[in-house]
C-alpha positions as CSV (number, residue, x, y, z in Angstrom):
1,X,-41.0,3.5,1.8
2,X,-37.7,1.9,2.6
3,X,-37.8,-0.3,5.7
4,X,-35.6,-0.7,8.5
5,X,-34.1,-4.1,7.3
6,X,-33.5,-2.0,4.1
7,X,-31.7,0.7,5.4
8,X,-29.8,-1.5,7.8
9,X,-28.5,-3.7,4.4
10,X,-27.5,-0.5,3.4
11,X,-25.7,0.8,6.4
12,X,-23.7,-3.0,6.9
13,X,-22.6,-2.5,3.2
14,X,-20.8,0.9,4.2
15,X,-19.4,-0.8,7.5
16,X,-17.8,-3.8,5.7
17,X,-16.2,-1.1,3.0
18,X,-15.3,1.0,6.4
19,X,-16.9,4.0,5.9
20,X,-18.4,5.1,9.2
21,X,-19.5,8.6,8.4
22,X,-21.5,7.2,5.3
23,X,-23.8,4.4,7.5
24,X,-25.2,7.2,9.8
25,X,-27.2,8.7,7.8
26,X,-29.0,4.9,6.8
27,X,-28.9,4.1,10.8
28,X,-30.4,7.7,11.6
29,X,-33.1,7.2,8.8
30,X,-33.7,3.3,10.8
31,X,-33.5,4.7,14.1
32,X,-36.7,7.0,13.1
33,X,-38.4,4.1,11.6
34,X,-38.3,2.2,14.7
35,X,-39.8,4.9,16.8
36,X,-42.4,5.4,14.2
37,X,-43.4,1.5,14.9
38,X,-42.5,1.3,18.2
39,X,-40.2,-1.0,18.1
40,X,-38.5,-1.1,21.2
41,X,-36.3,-4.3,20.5
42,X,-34.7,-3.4,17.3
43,X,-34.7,0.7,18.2
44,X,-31.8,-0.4,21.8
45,X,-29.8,-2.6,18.8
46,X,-29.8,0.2,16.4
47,X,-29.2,2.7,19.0
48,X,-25.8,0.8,20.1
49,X,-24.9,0.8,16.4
50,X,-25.1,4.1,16.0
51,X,-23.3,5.0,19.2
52,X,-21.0,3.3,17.9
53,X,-20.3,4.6,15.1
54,X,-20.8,8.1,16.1
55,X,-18.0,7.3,18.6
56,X,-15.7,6.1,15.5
57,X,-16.1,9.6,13.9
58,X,-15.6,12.0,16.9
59,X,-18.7,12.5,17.8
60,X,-18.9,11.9,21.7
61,X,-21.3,13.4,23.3
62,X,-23.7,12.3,20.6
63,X,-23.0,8.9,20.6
64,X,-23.4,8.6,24.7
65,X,-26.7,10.2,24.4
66,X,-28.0,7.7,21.9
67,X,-26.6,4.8,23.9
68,X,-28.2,6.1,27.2
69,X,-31.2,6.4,25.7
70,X,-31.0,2.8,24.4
71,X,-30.3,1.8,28.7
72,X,-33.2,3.7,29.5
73,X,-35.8,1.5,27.2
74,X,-34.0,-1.8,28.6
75,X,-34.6,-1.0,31.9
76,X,-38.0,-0.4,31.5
77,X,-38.5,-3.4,30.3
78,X,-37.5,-6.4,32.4
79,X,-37.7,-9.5,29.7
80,X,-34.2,-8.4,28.2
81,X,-31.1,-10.8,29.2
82,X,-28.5,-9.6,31.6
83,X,-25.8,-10.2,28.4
84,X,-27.9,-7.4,26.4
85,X,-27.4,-4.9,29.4
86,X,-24.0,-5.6,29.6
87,X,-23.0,-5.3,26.0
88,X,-24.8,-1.4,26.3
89,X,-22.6,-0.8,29.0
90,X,-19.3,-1.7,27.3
91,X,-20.5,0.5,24.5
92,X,-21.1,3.1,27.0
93,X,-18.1,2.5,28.7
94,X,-15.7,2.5,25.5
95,X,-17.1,5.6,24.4
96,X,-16.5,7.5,27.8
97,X,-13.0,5.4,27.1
98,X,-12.3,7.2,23.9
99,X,-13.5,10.8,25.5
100,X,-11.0,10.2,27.9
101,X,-13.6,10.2,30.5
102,X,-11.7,7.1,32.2
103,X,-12.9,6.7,35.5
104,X,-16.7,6.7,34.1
105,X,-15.5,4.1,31.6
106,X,-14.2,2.5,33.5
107,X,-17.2,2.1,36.0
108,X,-19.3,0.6,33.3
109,X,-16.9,-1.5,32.1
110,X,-16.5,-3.9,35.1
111,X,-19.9,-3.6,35.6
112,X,-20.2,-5.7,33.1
113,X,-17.3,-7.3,33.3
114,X,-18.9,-8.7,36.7
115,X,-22.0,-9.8,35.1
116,X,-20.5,-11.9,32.4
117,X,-18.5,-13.5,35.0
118,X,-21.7,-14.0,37.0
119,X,-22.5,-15.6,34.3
120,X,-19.7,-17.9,33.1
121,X,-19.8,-16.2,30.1
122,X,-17.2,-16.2,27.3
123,X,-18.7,-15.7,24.6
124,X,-17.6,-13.1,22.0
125,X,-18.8,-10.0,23.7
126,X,-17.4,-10.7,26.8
127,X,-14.0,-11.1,24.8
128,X,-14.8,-7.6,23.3
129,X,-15.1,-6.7,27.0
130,X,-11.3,-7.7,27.3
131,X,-10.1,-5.3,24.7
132,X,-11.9,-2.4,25.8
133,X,-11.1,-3.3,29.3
134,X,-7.1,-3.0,28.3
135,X,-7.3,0.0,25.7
136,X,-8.6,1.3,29.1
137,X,-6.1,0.6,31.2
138,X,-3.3,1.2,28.3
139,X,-4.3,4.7,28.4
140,X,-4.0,5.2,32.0
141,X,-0.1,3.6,31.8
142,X,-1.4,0.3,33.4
143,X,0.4,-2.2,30.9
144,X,0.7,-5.1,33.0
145,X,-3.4,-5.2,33.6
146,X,-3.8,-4.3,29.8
147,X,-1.3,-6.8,28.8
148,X,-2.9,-9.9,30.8
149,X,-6.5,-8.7,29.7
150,X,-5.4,-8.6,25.9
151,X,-3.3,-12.1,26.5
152,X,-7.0,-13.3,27.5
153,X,-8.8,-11.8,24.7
154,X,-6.6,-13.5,21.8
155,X,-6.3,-16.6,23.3
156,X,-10.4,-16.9,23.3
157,X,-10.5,-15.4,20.1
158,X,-7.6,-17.7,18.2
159,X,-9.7,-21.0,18.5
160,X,-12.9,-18.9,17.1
161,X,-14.3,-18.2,13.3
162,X,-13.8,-14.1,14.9
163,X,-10.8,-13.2,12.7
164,X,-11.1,-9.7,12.5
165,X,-11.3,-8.9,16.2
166,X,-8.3,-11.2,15.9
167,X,-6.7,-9.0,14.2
168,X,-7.4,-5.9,16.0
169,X,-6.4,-7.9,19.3
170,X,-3.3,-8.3,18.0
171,X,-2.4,-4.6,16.8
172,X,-3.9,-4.0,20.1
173,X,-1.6,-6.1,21.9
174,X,1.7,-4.4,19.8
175,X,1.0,-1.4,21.5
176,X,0.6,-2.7,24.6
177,X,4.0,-4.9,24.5
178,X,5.9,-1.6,23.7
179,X,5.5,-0.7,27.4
180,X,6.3,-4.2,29.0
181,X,9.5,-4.5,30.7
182,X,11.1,-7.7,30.3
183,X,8.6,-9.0,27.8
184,X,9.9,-12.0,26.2
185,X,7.0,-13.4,23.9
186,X,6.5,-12.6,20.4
187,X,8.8,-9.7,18.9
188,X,6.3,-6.4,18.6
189,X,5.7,-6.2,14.8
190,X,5.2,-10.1,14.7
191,X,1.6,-9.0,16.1
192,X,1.7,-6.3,13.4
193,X,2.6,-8.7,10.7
194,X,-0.4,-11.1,12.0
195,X,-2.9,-8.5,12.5
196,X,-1.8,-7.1,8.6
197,X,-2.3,-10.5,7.2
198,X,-5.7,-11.1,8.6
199,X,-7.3,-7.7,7.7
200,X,-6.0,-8.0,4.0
201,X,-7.8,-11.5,3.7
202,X,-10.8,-10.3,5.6
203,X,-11.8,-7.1,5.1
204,X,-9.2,-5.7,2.5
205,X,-6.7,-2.5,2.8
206,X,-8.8,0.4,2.4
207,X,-11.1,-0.8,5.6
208,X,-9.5,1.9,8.8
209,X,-8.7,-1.1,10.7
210,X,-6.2,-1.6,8.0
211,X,-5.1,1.8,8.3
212,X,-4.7,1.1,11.9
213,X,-2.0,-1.5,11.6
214,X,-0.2,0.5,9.2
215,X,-0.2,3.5,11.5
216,X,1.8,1.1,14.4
217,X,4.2,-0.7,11.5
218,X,5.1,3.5,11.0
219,X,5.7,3.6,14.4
220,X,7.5,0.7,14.6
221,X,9.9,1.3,12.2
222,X,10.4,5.0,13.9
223,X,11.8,2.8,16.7
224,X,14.0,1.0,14.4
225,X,15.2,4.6,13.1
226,X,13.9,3.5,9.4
227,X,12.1,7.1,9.3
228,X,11.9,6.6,5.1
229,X,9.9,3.4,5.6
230,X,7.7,5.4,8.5
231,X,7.1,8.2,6.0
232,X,5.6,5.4,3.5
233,X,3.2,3.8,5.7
234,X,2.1,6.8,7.4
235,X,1.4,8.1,3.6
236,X,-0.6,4.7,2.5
237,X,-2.7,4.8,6.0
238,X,-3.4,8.4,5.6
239,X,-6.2,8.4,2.5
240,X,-7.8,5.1,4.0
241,X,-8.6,7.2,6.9
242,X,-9.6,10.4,4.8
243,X,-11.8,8.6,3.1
244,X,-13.9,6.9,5.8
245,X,-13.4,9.4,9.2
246,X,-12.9,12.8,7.2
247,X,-10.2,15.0,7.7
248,X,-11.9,16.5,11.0
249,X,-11.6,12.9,13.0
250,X,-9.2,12.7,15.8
251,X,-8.1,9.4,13.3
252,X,-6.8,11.6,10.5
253,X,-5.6,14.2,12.5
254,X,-3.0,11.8,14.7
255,X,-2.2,10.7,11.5
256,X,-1.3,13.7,9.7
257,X,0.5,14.3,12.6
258,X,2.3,11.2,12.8
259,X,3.2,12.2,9.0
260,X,4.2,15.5,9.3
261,X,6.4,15.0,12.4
262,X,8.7,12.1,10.3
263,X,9.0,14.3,7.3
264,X,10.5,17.4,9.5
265,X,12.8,14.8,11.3
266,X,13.5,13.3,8.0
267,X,14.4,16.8,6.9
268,X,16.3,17.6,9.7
269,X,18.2,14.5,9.8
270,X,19.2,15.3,6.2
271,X,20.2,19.1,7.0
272,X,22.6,17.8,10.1
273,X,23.9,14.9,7.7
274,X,26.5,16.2,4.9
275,X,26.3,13.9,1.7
276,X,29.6,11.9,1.3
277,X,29.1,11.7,-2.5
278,X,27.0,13.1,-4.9
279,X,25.3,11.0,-7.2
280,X,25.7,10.6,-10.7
281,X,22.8,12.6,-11.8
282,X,23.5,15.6,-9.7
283,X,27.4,14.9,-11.4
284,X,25.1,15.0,-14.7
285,X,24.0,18.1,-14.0
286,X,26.5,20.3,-13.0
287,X,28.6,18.9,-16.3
288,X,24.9,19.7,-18.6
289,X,25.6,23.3,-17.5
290,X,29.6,23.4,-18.4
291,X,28.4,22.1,-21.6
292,X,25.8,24.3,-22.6
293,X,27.8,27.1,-22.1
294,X,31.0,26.1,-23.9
295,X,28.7,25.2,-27.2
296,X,27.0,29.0,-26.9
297,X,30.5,30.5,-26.9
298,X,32.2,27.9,-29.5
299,X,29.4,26.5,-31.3
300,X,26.5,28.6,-31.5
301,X,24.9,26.7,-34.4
302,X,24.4,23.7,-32.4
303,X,22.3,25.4,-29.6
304,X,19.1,25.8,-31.1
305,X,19.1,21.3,-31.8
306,X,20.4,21.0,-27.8
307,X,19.6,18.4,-25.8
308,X,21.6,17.7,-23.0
309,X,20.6,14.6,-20.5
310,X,21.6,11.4,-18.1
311,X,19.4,8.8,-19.6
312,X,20.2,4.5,-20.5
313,X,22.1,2.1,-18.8
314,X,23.6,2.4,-15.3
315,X,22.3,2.6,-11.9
316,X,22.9,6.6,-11.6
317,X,20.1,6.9,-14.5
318,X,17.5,4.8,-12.0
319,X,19.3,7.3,-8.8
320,X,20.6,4.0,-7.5
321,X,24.1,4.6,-7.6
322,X,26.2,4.3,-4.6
323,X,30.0,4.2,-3.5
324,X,29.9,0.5,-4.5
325,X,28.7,1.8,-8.3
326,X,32.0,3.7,-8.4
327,X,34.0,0.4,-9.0
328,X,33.5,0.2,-12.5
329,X,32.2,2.1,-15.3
330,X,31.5,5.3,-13.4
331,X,32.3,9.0,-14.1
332,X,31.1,12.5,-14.1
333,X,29.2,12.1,-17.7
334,X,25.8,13.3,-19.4
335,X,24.5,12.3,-23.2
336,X,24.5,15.4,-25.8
337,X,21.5,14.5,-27.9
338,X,20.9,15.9,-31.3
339,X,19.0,15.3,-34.5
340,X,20.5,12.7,-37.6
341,X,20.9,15.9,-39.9
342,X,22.5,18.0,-37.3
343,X,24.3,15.0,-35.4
344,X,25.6,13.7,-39.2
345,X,26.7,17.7,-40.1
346,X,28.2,18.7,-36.2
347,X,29.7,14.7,-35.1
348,X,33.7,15.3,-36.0
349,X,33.7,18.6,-34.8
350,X,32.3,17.4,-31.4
351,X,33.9,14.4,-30.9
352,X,37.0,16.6,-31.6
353,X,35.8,19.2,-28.9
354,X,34.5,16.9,-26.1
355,X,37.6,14.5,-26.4
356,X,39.7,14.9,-22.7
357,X,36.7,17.7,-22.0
358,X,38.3,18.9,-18.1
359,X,34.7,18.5,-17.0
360,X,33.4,15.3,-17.6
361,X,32.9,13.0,-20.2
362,X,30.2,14.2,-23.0
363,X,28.6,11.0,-25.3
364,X,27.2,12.2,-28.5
365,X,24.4,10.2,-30.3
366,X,22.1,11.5,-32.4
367,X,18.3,11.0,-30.8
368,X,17.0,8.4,-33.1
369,X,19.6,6.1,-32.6
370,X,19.5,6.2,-28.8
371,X,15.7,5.8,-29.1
372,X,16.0,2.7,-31.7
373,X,18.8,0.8,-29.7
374,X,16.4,1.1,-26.6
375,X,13.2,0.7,-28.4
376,X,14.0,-0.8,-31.5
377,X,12.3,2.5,-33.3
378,X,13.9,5.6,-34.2
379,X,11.0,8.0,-32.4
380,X,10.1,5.0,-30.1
381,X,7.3,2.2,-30.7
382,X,4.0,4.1,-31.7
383,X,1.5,1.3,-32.8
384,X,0.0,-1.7,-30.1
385,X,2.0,-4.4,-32.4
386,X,5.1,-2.0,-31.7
387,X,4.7,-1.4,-28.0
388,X,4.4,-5.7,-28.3
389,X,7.9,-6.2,-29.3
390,X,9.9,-3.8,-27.2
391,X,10.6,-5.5,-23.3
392,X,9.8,-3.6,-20.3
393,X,13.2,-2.9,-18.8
394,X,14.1,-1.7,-22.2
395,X,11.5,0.9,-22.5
396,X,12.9,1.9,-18.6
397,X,16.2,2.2,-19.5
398,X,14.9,4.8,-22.6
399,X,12.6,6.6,-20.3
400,X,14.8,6.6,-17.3
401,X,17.2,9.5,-15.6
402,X,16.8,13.1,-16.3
403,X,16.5,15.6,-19.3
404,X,18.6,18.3,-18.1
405,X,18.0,21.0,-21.3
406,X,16.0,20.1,-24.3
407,X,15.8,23.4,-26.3
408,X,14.4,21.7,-29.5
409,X,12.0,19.7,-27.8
410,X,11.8,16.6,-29.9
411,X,14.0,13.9,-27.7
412,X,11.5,15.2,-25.0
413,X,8.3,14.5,-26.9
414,X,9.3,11.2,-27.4
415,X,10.1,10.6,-24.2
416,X,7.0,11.8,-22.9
417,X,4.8,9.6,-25.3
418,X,6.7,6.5,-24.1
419,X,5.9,7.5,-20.4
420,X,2.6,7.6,-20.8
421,X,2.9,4.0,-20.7
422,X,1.5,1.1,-23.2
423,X,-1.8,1.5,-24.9
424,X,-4.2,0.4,-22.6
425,X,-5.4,-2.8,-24.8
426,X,-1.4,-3.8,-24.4
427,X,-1.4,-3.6,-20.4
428,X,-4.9,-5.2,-20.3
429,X,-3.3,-8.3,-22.2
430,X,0.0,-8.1,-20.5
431,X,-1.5,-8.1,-16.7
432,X,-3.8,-11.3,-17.8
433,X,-0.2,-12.5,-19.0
434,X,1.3,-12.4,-15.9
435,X,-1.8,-13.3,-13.6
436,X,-1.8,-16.4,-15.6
437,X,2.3,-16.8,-14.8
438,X,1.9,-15.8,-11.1
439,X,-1.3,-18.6,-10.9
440,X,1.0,-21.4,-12.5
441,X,4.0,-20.9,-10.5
442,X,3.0,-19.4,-7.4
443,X,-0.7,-20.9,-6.4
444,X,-0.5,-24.2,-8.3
445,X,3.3,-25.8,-9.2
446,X,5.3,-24.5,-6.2
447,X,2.7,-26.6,-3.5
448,X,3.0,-29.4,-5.9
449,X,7.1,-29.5,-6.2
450,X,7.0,-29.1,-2.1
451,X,4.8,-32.6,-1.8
452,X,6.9,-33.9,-4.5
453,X,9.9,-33.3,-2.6
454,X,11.4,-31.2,-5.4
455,X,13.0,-28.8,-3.8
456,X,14.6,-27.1,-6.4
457,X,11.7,-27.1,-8.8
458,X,10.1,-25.5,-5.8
459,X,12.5,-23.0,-5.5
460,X,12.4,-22.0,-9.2
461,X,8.8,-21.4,-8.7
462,X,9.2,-19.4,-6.1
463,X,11.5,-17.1,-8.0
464,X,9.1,-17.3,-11.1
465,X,6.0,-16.0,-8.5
466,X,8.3,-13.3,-7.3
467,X,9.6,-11.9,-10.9
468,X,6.3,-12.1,-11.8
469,X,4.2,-10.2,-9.5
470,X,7.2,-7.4,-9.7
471,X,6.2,-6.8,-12.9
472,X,2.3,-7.3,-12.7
473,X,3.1,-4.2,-10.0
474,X,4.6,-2.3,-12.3
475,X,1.9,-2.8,-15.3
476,X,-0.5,-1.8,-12.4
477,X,1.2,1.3,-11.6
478,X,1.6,2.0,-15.1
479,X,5.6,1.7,-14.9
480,X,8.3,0.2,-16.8
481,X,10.3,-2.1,-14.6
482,X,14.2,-2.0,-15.1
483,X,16.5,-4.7,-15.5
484,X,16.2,-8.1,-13.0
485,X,19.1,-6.3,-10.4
486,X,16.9,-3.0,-9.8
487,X,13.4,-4.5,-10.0
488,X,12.5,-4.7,-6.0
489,X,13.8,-1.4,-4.9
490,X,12.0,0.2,-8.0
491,X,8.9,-2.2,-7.1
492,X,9.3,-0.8,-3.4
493,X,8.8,2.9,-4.4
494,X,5.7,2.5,-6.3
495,X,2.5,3.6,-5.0
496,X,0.3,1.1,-5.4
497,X,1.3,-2.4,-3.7
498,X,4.9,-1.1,-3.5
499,X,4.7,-1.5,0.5
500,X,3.1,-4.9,0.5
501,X,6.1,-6.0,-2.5
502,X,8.6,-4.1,0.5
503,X,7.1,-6.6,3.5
504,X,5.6,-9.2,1.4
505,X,8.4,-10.6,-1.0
506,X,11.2,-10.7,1.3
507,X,8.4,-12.3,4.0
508,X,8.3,-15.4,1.1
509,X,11.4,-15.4,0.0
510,X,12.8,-16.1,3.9
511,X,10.2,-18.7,4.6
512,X,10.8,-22.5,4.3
513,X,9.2,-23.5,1.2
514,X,6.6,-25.6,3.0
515,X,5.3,-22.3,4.6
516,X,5.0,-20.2,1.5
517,X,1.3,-20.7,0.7
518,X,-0.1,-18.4,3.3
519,X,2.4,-15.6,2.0
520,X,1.4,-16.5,-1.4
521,X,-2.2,-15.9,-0.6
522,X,-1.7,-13.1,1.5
523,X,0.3,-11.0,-1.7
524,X,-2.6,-12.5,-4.3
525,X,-5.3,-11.5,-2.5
526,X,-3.9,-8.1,-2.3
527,X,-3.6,-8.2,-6.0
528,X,-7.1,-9.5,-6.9
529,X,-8.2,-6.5,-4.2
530,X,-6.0,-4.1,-6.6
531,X,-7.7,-5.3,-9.8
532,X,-10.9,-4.7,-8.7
533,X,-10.0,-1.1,-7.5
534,X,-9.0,-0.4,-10.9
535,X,-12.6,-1.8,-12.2
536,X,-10.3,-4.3,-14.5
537,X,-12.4,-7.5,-12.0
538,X,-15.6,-8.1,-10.2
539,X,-14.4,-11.8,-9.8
540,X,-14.1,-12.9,-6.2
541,X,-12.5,-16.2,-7.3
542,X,-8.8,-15.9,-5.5
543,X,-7.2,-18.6,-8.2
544,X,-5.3,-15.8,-10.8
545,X,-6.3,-17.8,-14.4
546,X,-10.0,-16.6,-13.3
547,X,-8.9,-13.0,-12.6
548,X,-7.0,-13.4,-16.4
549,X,-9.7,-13.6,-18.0
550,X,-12.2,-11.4,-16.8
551,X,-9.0,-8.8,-17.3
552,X,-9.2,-9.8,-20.7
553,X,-12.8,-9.0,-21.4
554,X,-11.7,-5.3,-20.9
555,X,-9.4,-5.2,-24.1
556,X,-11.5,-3.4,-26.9
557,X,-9.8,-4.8,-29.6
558,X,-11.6,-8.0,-31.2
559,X,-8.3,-9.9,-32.2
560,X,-6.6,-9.1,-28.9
561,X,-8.9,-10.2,-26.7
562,X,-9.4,-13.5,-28.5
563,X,-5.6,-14.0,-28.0
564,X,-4.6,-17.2,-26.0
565,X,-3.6,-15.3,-22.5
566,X,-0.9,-17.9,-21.6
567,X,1.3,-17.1,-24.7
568,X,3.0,-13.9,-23.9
């Protein structure tokens, strides 16, 4: 029979991954247990636990039932402290808080408040106390009472080993700044950037806490009128609350919310706003269907072999082009595409044809030359030792753009193979690569060059770090990266650690090199927190060699993963 302590490991596990809904049913299964053995102590600590996390999910009325039946044991027994009784009421109190029951919350909140300050008590409940006490009066519009309450609680809690009520007194305290006229202390998301840097450390970003602060950064940058940004965060909080409220908490519903109210002003905004240019793949396009035309009237042979496509160098293939990218090299263009026989057979009489074309200009090539300039292979690299030789911002800059017709198919099917990325034994060895590169530069030579005084050695380290865990991003996401000048944006606009690469790199890149550390083992420890997501580490070790090689136990082949990780 499992026991309570059992069932309680159990439920703590599920807390600490932030899944409410999935300690109940361990807590429920305790909760019996106790009653079975009469266990009056452990049955009011349980109950509070359970409250609680009833609470977290929705689930009111339930949750104030189980924490007034906890009260009613206590008070029949008179040999519990006046600290215990108080910490039932807070949870009593919050929960009447978060039904917006406030004038019974807060009753029972300064009930206790007035015992612990009978008691000269303040200890870490009594801080809890503080944060309930403002959420409380934040959501009756009484900021300057929440504000000095919240000031309180993070004061007590800054010189304490508490870093994750930290953290949440902090995200607490951006919302409650918002509303403080002429508040001059810390800028708003400075709280947010604090509270985001704790949670990663401590309990990692797929705990709802996280999901928390992201859901204030979205809000934050509403107010700055970044809506794209808004529309990202909102998006990365979203699943993390899925996942441990379910999509019928009041948690994922604000947040969907929240979601869908930035993507209709987004789309709004974009209806009101006319486009001052039109970028070079929507050029592309308009000149593929000029093209495709003229050849079925003039050369009808050639339609069957067409492909027609914006693909290679130049920022409008990436859909980075801008009014500055019209200074140079830049026209109304798209690549006709055609295999060697047909190219070799068809070449004069096209270059004859599409010389001065009125629409645009048309580049001929036949497909396995484009693909062996850009991959060194006529049908692209095929074999692991290929895929070894050919860089990753080349095999971008053959995979980038857009295919506008393909009626033969084959420049498609090789374009397809490449994006389904490297073989996974290549990636496995190419992350433990560049975890090994991020742990030399970033973790160990760029604190030495600071105590050295070697500034500029610093600073190359620095950059080394950042090109580095770019491209560790990208093998994790399963993308090429483009050349050096594209790399951040494209990093940004990845899924996976493309927000904390958006906040995080420009965060260590503006700090004095003898502040970097913290920001470098903020962006690690999201890494190592990636890796083990994708079930490539178990290692909790935080220094990157360690993480390199327990990557490289994952790569089936013998040779490979006997490889000397360091040598790229």
């Amino acid at each position: 029979m499992e026991s309570i302590q059992f069932l309680l490991q159990q439920a703590h596990a599920l807390w600490r991954q932030g899944n409410e809904q999935g300690m109940i049913e361990y807590l429920e299964k305790s909760i019996h247990l106790c009653r079975q053995e009469k266990n009056d102590k452990k049955l009011i600590e349980i109950l509070n636990e359970y409250g609680g996390s009833l609470r977290n999910v929705g689930r009111y009325d339930e949750a104030i039932t189980a924490i007034e039946e906890s009260l009613k044991i206590l008070q029949k027994n008179k040999s519990y402290s006046p600290q215990t009784y108080a910490t039932i009421l807070i949870n009593l109190g919050n929960t009447y808080r978060e039904k917006k029951l406030y004038y019974e919350a807060e009753s029972y909140l300064l009930k206790a408040k007035e015992i612990f300050q009978t008691l000269e008590d303040t200890s870490y409940a009594y801080i809890g106390l503080l944060n309930n006490l403002a959420l409380l009066y934040q959501n009756t519009n009484n900021y300057d009472i929440a504000h000095k309450l919240q000031l309180e609680a993070v004061e007590l809690l800054e010189s304490t080993e508490y870093q994750v009520p930290l953290a949440i007194s902090y995200n607490n305290l951006y919302e409650i700044s918002k509303h403080i006229k002429g508040y001059s202390e810390l800028s708003p998301e400075i709280y947010l950037d604090k509270a985001a840097y704790i949670l990663q450390r401590e309990v990692g970003t797929s705990h709802p806490m996280y999901a928390a602060v992201l859901n204030n950064r979205a809000d934050y940058e509403i107010n700055q009128h970044h809506y794209d940004k808004a529309l990202q965060l909102y998006r990365e909080a979203l699943p993390i609350v899925k996942h441990n409220y379910g999509i019928d908490s009041q948690a994922y519903q604000s947040v969907q919310q929240n979601l869908d109210y930035v993507k209709d002003l987004i789309e709004t905004l974009q209806q009101k706003s006319k486009p001052s240019r039109k970028t070079g793949l929507q050029l592309g396009r308009e000149l593929a269907h000029y093209v495709a035309q003229d050849l079925e009237l003039n050369m009808p042979n050639i339609c069957p072999f067409l492909c027609l496509a914006l693909v290679g160098t130049g920022s409008e293939c990436l859909g980075y082009d801008d009014v500055l990218s019209e200074d140079h090299d830049f026209t109304k263009r798209c690549q006709l595409f055609l295999p060697d026989d047909i190219y070799k057979s068809n070449k004069d009489n096209l270059l004859s044809y599409f010389t001065n074309y009125a629409y645009g200009q048309v580049q001929i090539e036949s497909i396995s030359h484009f693909y062996k300039r850009y991959t060194l292979y006529p049908e692209g690299p095929q074999s692991p030792s290929e895929y070894r030789r050919v860089p990753q911002d080349l095999l971008c800059t053959a995979t980038n753009g857009e295919v506008f017709i393909d009626n033969l198919g084959t420049f498609t099917t090789i374009r397809q193979r490449l994006l389904t990325y490297y073989p996974e034994d290549i990636r496995l060895r190419k992350i433990a690569y560049e975890l090994n590169q991020l742990a030399q530069s970033g973790q160990y030579n760029l604190q030495r060059m600071v105590e050295r005084n070697d500034m500029v050695a610093a600073h190359l380290a620095r950059t080394k770090f950042t090109q580095h865990y770019m491209l560790i991003v990208h093998l994790l996401n399963k993308s090429y990266a483009p050349f050096y000048k594209w790399i951040y944006r494209h990093t940004c606009a990845l899924p996976i650690l493309g927000n904390t690469v958006n906040y995080g790199i420009p965060d260590l890149l503006n700090a004095p090199l003898t502040d970097t550390k913290r920001h470098i083992d903020l962006l690690c420890n999201a890494l190592i927190q990636e890796l083990h997501r994708q079930s490539l580490s178990t290692s909790p070790i935080d220094f990157l060699t360690y993480q390199a090689k327990e990557v490289m136990q994952h790569i089936q082949d013998d040779d490979l993963r006997l490889e000397d990780s360091w040598v790229k």
